[in-house]
VOPAGU-2260 file (C-alpha; in pm, 1 decimal, decimal comma):
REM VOPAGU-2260
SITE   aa  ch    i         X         Y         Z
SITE  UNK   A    0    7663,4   -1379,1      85,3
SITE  UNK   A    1    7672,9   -1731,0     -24,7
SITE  UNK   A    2    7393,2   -1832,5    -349,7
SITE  UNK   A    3    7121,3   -2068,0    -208,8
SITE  UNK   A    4    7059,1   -2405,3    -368,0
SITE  UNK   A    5    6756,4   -2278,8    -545,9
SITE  UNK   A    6    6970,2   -1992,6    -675,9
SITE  UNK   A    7    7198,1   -2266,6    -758,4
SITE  UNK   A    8    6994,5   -2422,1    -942,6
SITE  UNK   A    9    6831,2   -2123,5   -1144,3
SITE  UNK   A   10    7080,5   -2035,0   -1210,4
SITE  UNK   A   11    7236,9   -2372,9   -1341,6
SITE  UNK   A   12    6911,3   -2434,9   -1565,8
SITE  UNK   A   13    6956,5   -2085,1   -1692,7
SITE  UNK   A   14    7226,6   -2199,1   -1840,7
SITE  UNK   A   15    7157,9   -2499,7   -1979,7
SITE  UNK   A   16    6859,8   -2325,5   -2143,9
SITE  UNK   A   17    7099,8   -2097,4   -2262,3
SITE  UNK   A   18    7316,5   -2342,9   -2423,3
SITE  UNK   A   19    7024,0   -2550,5   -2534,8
SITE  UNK   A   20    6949,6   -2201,4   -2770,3
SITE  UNK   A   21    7312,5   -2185,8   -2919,3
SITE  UNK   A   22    7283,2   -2573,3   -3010,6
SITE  UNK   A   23    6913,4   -2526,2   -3201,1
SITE  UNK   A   24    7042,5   -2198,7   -3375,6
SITE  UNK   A   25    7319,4   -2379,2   -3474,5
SITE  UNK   A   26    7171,5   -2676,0   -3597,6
SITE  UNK   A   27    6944,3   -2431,6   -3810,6
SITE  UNK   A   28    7224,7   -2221,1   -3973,1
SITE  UNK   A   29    7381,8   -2541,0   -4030,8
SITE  UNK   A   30    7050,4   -2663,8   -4268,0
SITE  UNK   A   31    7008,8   -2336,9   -4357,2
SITE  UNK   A   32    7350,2   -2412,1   -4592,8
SITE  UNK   A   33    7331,5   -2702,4   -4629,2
SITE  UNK   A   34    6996,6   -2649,0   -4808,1
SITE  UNK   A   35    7128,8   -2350,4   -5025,4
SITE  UNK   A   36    7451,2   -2547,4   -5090,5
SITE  UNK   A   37    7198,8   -2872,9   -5226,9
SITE  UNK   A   38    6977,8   -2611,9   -5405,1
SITE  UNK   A   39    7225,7   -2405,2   -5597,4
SITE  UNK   A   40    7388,0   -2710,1   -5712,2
SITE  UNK   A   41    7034,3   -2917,1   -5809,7
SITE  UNK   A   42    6929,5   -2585,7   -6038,3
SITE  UNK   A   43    7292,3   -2615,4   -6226,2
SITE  UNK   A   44    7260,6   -2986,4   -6282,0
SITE  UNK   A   45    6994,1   -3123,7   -6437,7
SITE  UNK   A   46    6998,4   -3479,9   -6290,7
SITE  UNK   A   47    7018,4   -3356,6   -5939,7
SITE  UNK   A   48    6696,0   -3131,0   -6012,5
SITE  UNK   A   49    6533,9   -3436,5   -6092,6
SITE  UNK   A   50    6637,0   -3603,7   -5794,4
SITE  UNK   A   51    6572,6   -3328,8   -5562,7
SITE  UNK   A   52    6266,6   -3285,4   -5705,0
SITE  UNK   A   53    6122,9   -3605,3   -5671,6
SITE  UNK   A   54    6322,7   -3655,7   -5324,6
SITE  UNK   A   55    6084,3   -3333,0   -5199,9
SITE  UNK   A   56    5781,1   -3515,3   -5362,0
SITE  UNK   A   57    5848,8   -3793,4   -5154,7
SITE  UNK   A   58    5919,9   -3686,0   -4856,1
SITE  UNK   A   59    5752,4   -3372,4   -4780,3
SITE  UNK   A   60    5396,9   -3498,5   -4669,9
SITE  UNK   A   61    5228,1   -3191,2   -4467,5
SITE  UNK   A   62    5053,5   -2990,3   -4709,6
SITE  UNK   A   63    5147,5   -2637,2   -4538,7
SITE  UNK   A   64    5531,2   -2762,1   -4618,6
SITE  UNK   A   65    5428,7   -2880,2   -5006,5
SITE  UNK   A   66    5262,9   -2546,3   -5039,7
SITE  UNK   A   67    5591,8   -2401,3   -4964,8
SITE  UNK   A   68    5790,9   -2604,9   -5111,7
SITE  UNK   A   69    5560,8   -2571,8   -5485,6
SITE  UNK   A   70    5784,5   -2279,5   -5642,3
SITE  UNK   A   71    6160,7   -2524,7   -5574,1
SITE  UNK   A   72    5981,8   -2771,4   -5725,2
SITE  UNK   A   73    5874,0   -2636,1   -5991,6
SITE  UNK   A   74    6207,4   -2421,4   -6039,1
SITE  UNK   A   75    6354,7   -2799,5   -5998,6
SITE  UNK   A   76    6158,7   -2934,5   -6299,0
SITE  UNK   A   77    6257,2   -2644,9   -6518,3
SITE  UNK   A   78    6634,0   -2712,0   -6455,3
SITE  UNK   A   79    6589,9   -3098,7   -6517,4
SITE  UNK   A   80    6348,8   -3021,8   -6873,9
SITE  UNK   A   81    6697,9   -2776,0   -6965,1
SITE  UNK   A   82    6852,9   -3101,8   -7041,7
SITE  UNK   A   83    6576,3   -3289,0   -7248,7
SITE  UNK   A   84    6568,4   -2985,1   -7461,0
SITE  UNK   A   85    6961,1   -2933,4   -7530,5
């Protein structure tokens, strides 16, 4: 028996929805690493924890996200003080 429009259609937005998914849970993995990859190498190098850190004081603005974001940042300013003290 042949599919209806409607069914057509359902079906058709289904998939889009679908798809739509797989493109936001991609997007996420992909600042998921990039995040770690920017992290791990700000805590190794001191200048980059500065900038990171002060980058994240910038930009993050909502105060549930600076709450967060407090421990990194602080973590940050450690790594950057490393190299005023060597």
């Amino acid at each position: 028996m042949a599919r209806s429009i409607d069914q057509q259609i359902a079906e058709t937005q289904a998939k889009l929805a679908r798809l739509k998914e797989r493109q936001k849970a991609s997007e996420t993995r992909r600042k998921i690493i990039v995040g770690s990859v920017v992290i791990s190498n700000a805590l190794r190098e001191p200048e980059k924890a500065r900038a990171l850190a002060a980058l994240l004081r910038r930009a993050v603005t909502r105060e549930v996200d600076q709450k967060e974001l407090a421990g990194l940042i602080e973590e940050l300013d450690q790594a950057a003080e490393k190299a005023g003290r060597s």
